[in-house]
C-alpha positions in Angstrom: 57.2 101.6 87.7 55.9 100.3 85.1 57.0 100.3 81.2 54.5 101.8 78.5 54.7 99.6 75.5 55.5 102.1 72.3 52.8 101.1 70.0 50.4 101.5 72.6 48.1 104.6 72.4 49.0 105.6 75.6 52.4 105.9 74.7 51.8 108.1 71.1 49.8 110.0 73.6 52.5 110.7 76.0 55.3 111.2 73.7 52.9 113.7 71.8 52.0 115.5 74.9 56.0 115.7 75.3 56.8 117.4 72.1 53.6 119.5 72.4 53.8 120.9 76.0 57.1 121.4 77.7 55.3 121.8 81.0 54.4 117.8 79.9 57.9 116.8 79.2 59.1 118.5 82.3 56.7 116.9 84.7 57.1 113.3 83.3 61.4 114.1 84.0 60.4 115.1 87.8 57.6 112.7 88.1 57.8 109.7 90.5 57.4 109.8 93.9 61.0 110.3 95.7 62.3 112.3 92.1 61.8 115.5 94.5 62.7 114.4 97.5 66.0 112.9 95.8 66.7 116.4 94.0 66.0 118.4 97.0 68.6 116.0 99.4 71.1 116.7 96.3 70.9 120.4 96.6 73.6 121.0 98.9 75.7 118.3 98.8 76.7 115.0 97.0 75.7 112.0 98.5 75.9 108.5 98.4 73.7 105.7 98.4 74.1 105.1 102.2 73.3 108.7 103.0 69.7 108.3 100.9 68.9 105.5 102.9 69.3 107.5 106.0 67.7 110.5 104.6 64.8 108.5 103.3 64.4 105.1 105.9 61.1 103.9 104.1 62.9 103.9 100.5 63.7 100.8 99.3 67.3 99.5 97.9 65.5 98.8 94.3 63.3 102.2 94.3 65.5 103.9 95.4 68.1 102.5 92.4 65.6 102.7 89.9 64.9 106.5 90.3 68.4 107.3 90.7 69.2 105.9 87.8 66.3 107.7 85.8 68.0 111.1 87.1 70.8 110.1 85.7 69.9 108.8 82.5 67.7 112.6 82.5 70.8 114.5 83.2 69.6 115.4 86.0 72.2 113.8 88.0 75.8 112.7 88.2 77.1 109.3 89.3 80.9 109.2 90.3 82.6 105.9 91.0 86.1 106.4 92.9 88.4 103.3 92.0 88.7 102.5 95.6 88.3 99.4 97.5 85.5 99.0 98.7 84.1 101.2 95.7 82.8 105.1 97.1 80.3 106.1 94.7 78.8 109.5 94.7 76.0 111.4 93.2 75.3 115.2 92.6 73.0 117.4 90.8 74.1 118.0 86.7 74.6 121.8 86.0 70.9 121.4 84.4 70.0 119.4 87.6 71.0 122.6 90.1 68.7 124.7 87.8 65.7 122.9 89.5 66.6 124.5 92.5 64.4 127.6 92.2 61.6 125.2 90.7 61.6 122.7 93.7 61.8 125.8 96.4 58.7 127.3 94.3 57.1 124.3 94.9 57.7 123.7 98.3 56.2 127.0 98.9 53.0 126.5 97.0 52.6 123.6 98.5 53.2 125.1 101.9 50.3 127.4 100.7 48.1 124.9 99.5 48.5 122.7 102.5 47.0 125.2 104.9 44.3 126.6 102.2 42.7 123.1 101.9 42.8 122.6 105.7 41.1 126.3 106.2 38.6 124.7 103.5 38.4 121.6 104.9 37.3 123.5 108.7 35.1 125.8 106.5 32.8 122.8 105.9 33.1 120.6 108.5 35.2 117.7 106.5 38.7 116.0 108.2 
């Protein structure tokens, strides 16, 4: 994860693209590869760091930190720390976070859908 530097042209590019295209600024909040997953484990039930690593065994501690903290700084997310010793700290979906639900189902689907068309394609014309 890399940082853009802002007087880069990649980054005028980006944030333009952001203010421009809401489909743009949308992706680049869900984008990263365990964003989804993360959101889709939160959409029952709170969890805790622990229950991630279980959930996701190939995830590691700083990943795994680093996109839960981008969910969080997004909104998307809630971090609760209970004053207890040793500390319990929780996480849940935002109310803005629980209105991705539809979204990540949707997307499951399609790419339920699109799974199986490319591997009817792929038999189609003889490729793996």
């Amino acid at each position: 994860m890399s940082i853009i530097k802002p007087t880069s042209t990649n980054f005028s590019n980006k944030k333009s693209l952001e203010n421009d295209c809401l489909e743009v600024y949308t992706s680049n909040l869900i984008s990263g590869q365990w964003v989804l997953p993360i959101c889709y484990a939160l959409l029952e039930k709170k969890l805790r760091f622990a229950d991630f690593k279980e959930i996701f065994p190939n995830i590691t501690d700083r990943v795994l930190t680093l996109q839960l903290r981008k969910l969080e700084r997004n909104k998307i997310l809630k971090r609760t720390v209970y004053p207890e010793v040793p500390p319990r700290v929780e996480y849940e979906l935002t109310s803005i976070g629980n209105e991705l639900k539809p979204v990540i189902k949707e997307l499951e689907r399609w790419g339920a859908k699109h799974k199986e068309y490319v591997s009817v394609q792929n038999k189609i014309n003889g490729a793996n």
